[in-house]
C-alpha positions as CSV (number, residue, x, y, z in Angstrom):
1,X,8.7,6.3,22.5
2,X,8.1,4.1,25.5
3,X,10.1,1.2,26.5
4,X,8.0,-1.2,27.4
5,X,10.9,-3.9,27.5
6,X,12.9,-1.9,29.7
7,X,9.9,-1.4,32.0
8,X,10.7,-3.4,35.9
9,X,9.6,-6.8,35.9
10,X,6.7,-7.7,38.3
11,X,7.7,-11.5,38.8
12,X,10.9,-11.0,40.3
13,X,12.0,-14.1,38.5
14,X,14.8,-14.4,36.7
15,X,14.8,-16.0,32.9
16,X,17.5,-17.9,31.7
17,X,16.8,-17.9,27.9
18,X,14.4,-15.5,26.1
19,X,14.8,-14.8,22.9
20,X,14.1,-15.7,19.1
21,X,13.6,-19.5,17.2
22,X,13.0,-21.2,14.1
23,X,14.2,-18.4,11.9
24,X,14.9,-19.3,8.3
25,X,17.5,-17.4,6.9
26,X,20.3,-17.3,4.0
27,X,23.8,-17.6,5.1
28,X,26.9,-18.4,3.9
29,X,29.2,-20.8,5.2
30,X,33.1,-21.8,4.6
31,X,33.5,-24.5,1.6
32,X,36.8,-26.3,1.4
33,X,36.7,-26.8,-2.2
34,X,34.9,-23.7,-3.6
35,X,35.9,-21.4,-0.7
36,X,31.9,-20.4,0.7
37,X,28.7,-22.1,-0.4
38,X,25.3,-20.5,0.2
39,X,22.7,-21.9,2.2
40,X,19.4,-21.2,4.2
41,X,20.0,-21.8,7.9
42,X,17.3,-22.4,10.9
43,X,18.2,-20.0,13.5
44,X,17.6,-19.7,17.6
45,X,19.2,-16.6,19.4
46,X,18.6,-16.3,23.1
47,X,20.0,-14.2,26.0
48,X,19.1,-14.1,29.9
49,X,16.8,-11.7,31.1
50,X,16.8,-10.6,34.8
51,X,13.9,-10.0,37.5
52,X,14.6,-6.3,36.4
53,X,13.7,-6.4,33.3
54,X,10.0,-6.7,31.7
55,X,10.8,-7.9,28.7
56,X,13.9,-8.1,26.2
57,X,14.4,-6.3,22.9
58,X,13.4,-9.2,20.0
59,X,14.3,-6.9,17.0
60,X,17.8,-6.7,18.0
61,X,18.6,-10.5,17.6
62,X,17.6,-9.9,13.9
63,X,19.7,-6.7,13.6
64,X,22.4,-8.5,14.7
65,X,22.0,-11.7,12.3
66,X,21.8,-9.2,9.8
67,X,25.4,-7.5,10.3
68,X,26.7,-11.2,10.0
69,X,24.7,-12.8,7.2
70,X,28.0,-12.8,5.2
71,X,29.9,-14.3,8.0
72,X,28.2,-16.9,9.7
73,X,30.5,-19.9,9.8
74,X,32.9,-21.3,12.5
75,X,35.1,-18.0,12.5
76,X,32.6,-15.7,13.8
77,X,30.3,-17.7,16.2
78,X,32.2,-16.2,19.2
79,X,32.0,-12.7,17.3
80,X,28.0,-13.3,17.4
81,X,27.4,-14.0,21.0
82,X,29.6,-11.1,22.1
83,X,27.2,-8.8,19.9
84,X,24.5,-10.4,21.5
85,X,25.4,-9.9,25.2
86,X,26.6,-6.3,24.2
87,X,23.3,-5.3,22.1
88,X,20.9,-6.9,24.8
89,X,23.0,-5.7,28.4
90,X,22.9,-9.7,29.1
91,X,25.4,-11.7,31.0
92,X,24.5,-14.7,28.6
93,X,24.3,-15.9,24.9
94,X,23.2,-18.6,23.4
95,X,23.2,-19.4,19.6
96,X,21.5,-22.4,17.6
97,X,22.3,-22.9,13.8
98,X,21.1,-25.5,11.6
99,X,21.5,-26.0,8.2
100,X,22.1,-28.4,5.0
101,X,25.6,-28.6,4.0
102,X,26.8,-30.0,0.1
103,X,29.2,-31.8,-1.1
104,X,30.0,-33.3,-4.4
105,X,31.0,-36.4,-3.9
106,X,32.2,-38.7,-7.0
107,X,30.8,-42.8,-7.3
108,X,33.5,-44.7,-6.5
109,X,34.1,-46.9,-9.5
110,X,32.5,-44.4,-12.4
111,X,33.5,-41.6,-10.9
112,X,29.6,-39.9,-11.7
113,X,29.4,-37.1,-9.5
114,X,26.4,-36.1,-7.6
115,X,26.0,-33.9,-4.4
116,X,25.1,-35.4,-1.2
117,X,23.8,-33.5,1.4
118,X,25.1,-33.3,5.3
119,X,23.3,-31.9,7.9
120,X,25.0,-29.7,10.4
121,X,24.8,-27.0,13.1
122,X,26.3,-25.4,15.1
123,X,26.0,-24.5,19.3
124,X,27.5,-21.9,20.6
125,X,27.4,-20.3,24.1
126,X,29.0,-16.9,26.1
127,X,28.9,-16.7,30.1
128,X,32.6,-15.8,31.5
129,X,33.6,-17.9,28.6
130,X,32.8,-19.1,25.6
131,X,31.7,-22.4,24.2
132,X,31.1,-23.4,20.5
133,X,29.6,-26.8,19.2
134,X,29.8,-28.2,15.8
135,X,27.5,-30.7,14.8
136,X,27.3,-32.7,11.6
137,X,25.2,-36.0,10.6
138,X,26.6,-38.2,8.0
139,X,24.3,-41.1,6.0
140,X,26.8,-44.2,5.9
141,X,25.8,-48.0,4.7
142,X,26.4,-50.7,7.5
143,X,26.6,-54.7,6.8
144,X,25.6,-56.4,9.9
145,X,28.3,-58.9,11.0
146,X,26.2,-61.1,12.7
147,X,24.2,-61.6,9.7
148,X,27.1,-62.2,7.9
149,X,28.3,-65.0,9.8
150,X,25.3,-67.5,10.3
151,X,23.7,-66.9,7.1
152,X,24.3,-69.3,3.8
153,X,24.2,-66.3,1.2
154,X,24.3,-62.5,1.9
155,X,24.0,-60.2,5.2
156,X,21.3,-57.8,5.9
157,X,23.0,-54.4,5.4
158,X,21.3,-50.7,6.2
159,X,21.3,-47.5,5.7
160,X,22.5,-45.5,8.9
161,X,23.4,-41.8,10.3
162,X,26.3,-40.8,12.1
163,X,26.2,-37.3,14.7
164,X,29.6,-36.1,15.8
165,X,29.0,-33.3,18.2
166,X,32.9,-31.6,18.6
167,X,33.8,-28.7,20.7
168,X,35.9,-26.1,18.9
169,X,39.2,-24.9,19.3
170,X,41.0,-25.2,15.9
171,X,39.7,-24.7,12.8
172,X,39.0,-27.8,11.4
173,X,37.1,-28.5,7.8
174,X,33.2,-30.5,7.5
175,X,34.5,-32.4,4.3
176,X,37.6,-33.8,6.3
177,X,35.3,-34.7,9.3
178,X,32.6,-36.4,6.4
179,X,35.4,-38.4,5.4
180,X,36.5,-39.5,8.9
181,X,32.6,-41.3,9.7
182,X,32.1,-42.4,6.3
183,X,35.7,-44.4,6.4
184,X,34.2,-45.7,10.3
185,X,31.4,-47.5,8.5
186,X,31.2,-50.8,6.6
187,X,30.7,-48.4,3.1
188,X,29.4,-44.4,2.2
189,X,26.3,-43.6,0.5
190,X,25.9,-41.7,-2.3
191,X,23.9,-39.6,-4.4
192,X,24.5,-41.4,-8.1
193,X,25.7,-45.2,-8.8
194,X,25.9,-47.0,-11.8
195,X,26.1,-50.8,-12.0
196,X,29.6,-50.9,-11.2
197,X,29.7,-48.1,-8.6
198,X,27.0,-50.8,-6.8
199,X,28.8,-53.9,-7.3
200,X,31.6,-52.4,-5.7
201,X,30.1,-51.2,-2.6
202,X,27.8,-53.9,-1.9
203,X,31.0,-56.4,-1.5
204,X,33.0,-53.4,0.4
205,X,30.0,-53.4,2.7
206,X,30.3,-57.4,2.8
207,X,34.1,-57.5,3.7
208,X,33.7,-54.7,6.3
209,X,31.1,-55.6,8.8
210,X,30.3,-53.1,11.4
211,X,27.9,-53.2,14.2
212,X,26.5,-49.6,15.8
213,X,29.2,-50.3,18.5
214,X,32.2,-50.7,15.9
215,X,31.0,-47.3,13.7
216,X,30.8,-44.9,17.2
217,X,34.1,-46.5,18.4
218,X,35.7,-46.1,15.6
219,X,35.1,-43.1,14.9
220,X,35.8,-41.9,18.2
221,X,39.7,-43.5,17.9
222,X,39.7,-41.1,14.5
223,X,38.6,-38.1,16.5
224,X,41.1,-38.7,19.2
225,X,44.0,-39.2,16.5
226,X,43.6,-36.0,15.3
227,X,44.7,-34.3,18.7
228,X,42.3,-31.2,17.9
229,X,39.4,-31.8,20.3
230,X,38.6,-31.7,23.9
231,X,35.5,-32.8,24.5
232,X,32.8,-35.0,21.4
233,X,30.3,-37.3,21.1
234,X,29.4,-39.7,18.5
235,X,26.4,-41.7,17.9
236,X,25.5,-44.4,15.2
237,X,22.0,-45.2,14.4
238,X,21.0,-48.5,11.9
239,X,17.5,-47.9,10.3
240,X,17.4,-51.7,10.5
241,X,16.2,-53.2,7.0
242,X,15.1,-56.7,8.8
243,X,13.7,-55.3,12.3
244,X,10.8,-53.4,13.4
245,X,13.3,-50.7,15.4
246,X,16.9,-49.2,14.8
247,X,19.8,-49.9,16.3
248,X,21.7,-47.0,18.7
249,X,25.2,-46.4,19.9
250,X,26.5,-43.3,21.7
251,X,29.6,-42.2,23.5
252,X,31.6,-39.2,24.5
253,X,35.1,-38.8,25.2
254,X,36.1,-35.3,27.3
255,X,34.3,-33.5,30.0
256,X,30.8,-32.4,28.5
257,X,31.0,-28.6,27.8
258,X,27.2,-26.5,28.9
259,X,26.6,-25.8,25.8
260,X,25.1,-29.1,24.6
């Protein structure tokens, strides 16, 4: 049959990402505790296209998440791209994975458990190298210490969301990177509390203050102590219970890699 795709172009242009987005599709991803937990993914798969090319070849991208529907987690990233340059005769990949992570996580005084949910992603690119971006956003509580200080009785206190963006190099685990933010923040959030559980994180949140500045920096000192990344970014935003806006921090410590 004709090859349309592989027909010359007529713009003499080159494109720098064609491809596929917004797929939905099952995956299954590394678990620390019960080794791989299944999920459904949002997936965008793109490669360049030069002048001399019409078109490129959209079915492949699927073929190709297909083989690795088993093996789509931090490991095999890399493994993806190269497929994709290979399968489409491009000189660049580029890879977009988003998805809902779970984690049971126990109150901290009944010790209910109840599964919170992380949102995470990962971004991956291949030119002469490769590049690969993991992603997660953590729900923490924040007690403003401001509040705290010039007010008779009580603070204002928030929920909030924390993004680290970290560049890969060694494996690392989400859960261990979870419980880096959450301990950055004036208390966690959960998915069940009883009275007690309550109690005890509304006075944690109280004796551990925390503006958007203290959250993003101190998370960034727990990223650095860890000695496994080159290059991430952190931002801390307050869906402020007393003010019509949110607050916002950001920062990034390393040379910023293309990919993001």
């Amino acid at each position: 049959m004709k090859d349309v795709q592989n027909q010359e172009g007529s713009y003499h242009l080159d494109i720098e990402k064609v491809g596929v987005r917004d797929i939905r599709y099952p995956i299954v991803v590394l678990d620390k505790v019960k080794g791989t937990q299944h999920t459904v993914a949002t997936c965008n798969m793109y490669v360049d296209l030069p002048r001399r090319f019409k078109g490129t070849h959209m079915s492949r991208f699927i073929e190709i998440l297909n083989e690795y529907r088993e093996r789509i987690d931090i490991r095999y990233v890399t493994d993806i791209l190269h497929k994709m340059k290979e399968r489409l005769n491009a000189q660049s990949a580029h890879i977009e994975i988003t998805f809902p992570y779970f984690v049971e996580k126990k109150a901290p005084v009944s010790g209910e458990p109840g599964l919170m949910e992380y949102t995470c992603s990962y971004h991956g690119m291949s030119e002469e190298n490769d590049e690969f971006v993991v992603g997660i956003r953590v729900p923490v509580t924040t007690l403003c210490p401001c509040s705290r200080e010039i007010a008779d009785a009580g603070a204002h206190n928030q929920r909030g969301y924390v993004h680290v963006r970290l560049l890969y190099e060694k494996f690392f685990w989400i859960e261990d990177i979870i419980t880096l933010v959450e301990g950055s923040a004036s208390a966690g959030v959960y998915s069940l509390l009883k009275r007690v559980d309550e109690k005890y994180l509304t006075e944690r949140a109280y004796e551990n203050p925390m503006f958007v500045e203290d959250v993003v920096r101190k998370t960034a000192n727990g990223l650095t102590e860890l000695g496994i990344f080159r290059w991430f970014s952190v931002s801390a935003e307050n869906i402020e219970s007393i003010h019509n806006h949110s607050a916002y921090a950001y920062l990034e410590w390393g040379e910023s890699p293309r990919c993001v």
